[in-house]
C-alpha positions in Angstrom: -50.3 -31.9 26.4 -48.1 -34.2 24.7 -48.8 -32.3 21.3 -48.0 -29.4 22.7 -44.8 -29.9 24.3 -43.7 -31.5 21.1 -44.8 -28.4 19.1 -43.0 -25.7 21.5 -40.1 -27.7 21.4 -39.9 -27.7 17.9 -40.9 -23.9 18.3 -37.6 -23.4 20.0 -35.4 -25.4 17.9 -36.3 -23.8 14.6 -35.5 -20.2 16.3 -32.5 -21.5 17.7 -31.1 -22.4 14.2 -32.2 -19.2 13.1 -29.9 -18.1 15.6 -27.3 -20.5 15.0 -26.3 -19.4 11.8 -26.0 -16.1 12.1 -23.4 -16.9 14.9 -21.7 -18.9 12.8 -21.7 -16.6 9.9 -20.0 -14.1 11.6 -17.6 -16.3 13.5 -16.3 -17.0 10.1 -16.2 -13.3 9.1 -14.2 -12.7 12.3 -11.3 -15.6 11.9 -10.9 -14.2 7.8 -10.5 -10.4 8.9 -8.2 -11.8 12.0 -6.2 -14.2 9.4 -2.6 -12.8 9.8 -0.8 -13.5 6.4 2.5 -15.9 6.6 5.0 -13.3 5.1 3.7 -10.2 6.9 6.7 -10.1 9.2 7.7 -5.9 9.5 10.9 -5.0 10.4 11.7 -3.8 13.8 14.5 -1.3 14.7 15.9 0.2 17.9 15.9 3.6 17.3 13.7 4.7 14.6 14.4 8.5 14.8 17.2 7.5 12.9 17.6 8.2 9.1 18.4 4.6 7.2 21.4 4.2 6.6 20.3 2.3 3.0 19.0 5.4 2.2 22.0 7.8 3.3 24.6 5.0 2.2 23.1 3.3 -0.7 20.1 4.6 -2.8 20.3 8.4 -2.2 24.3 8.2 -3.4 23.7 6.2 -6.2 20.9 8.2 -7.5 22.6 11.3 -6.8 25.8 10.1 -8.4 23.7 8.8 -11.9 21.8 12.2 -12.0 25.3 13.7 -12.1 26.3 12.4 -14.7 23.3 13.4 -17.1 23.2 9.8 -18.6 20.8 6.9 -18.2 21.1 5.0 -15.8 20.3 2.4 -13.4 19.3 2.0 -9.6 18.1 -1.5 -7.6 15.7 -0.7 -4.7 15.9 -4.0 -2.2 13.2 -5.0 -0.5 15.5 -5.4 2.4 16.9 -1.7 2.6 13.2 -0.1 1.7 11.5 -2.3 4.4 14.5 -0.7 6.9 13.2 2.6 5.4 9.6 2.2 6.2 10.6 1.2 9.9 12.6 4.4 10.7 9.5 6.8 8.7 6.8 8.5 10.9 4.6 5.9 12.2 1.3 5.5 12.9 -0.6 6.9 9.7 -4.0 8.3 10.4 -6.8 7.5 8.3 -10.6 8.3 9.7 -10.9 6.3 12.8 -8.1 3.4 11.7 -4.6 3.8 12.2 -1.8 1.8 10.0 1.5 0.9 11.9 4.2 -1.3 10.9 4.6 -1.4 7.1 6.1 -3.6 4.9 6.9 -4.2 1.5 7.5 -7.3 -0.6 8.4 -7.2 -4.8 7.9 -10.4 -6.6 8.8 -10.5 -10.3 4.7 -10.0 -10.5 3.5 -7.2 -8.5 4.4 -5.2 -5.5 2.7 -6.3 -2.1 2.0 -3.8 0.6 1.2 -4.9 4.3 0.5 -3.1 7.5 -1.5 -3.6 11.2 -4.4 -2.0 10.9 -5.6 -1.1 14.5 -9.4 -0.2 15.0 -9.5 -0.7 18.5 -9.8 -3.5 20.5 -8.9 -5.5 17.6 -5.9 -5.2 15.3 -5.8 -6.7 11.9 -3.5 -7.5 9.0 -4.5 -5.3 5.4 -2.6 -5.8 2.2 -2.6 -4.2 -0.9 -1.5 -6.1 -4.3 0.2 -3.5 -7.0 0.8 -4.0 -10.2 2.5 -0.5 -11.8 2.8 -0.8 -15.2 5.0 2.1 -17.5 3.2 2.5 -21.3 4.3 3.5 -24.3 4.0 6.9 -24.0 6.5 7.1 -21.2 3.4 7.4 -18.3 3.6 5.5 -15.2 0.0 3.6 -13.6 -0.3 1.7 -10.5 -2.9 -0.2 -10.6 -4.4 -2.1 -7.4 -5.2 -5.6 -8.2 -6.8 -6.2 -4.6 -6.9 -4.8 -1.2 -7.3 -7.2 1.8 -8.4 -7.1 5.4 -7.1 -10.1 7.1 -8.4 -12.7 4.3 -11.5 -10.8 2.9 -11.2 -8.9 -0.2 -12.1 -4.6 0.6 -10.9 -3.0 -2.4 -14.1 -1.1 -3.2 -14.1 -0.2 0.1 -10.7 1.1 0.7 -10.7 2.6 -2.3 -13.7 4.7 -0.7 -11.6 5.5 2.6 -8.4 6.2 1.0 -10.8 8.5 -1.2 -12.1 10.4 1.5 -8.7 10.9 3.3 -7.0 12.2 0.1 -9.4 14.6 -0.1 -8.9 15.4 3.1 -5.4 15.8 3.0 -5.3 18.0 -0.4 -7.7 20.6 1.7 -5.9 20.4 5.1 -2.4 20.9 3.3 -3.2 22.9 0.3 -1.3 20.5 -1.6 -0.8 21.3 -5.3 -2.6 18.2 -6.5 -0.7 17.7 -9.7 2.6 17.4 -7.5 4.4 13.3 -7.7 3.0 12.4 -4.2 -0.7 13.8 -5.6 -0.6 11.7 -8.6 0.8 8.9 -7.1 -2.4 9.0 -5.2 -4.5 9.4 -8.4 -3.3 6.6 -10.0 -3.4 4.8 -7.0 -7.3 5.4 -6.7 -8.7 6.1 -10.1 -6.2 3.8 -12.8 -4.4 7.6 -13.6 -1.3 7.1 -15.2 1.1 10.0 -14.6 5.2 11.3 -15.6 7.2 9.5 -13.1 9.5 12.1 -13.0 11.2 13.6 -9.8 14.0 16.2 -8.8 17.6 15.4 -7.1 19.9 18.2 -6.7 18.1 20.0 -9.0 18.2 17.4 -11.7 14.9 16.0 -13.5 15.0 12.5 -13.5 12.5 10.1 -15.6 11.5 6.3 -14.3 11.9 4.9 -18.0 11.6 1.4 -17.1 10.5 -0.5 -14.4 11.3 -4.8 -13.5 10.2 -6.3 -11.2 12.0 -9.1 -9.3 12.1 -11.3 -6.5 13.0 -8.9 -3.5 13.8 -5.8 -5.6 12.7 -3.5 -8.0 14.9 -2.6 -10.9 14.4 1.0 -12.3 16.1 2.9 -15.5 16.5 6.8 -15.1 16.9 8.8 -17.8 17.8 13.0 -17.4 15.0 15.4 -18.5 15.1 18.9 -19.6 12.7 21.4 -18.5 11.9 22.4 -22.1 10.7 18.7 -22.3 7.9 19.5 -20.1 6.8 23.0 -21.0 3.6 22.9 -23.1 
């Protein structure tokens, strides 16, 4: 009898660690997705149906002014005034069954942090996105994604994969011309495309010629282009 108390015991102590573990495994796997980054601290504004007034007052003026004058020139983005941006844009963005709230950015002289809640309910979590864009040679712009976070576990296969999906979704739903900026911003984003960084103010082509990074801003040269630059 003795023997065989001994042996059930033992029985229900080696399931027990079997079970054990698991339980601890994912106990783990919980407090890393639930780690909440130190810096991530999005700004908060009163009235976000109002345009920023960095952009009105600050950026949009002094781009608009430089593209006047058909020279180069150049233009500091702050992480400050961008960040006030983000908390005055449309908010939450919709991807599958997550939704991304509360944005923020945050430039260091090495790369170009992204960071938002992630809310796939009942449980809200912290994702970041590392960026490193790099402008070639050849004039051509590529973002490339160093790592994509959930919390503290690295995801950047997989939200690669999502972001995949919803892109495609989004080019079908809007009929989107995909060889538009925002399309191949996207592109490079996902697949290492590099792409002309080239946009329109007031009917002026402008070129990102260079790009520094810094601590808290981003510093960017614009050059004018012609349309005969870009015709084939």
């Amino acid at each position: 009898m003795k023997k065989d108390s001994a042996k059930t015991k033992k029985t229900v102590l080696k399931k027990c660690r079997w079970l054990v573990i698991p339980i601890a495994l994912l106990t783990l796997a919980f407090i890393l997705i639930s780690h909440r980054p130190g810096r991530y601290n999005p700004v908060k504004v009163v009235d976000n149906n109002q345009v920023s007034p960095y952009l009105t007052h600050q950026l949009m003026p002094a781009v608009y002014n430089g593209a006047q004058r058909g020279e180069p020139f150049e233009v500091a983005v702050t992480q400050e005034g961008l960040n006030d941006a983000i908390a005055r844009s449309p908010q939450p963005i919709r991807l599958h069954n997550i939704t991304l709230s509360d944005a923020q950015v945050i430039f260091t002289p090495d790369q170009i942090i992204l960071m938002a809640t992630a809310r796939a309910q009942p449980v809200d979590f912290v994702i970041t996105a590392e960026l490193n864009p790099i402008i070639d040679q050849h004039g051509l712009l590529n973002i490339h994604v160093n790592r994509v976070a959930l919390g503290a576990i690295k995801i950047t296969g997989l939200a690669k994969w999502i972001a995949a999906s919803a892109y495609s979704n989004w080019l079908s739903s809007t009929g989107t011309d995909p060889n538009n900026l925002a399309a191949r911003v996207c592109q490079s984003l996902l697949n290492d495309e590099p792409f002309e960084p080239v946009f329109e103010v007031s009917g002026k082509r402008l070129q990102v010629e260079q790009m520094q990074l810094a601590r808290e801003m981003v510093k960017l040269r614009l050059i004018p282009v012609s349309d005969q630059s870009h015709q084939p």
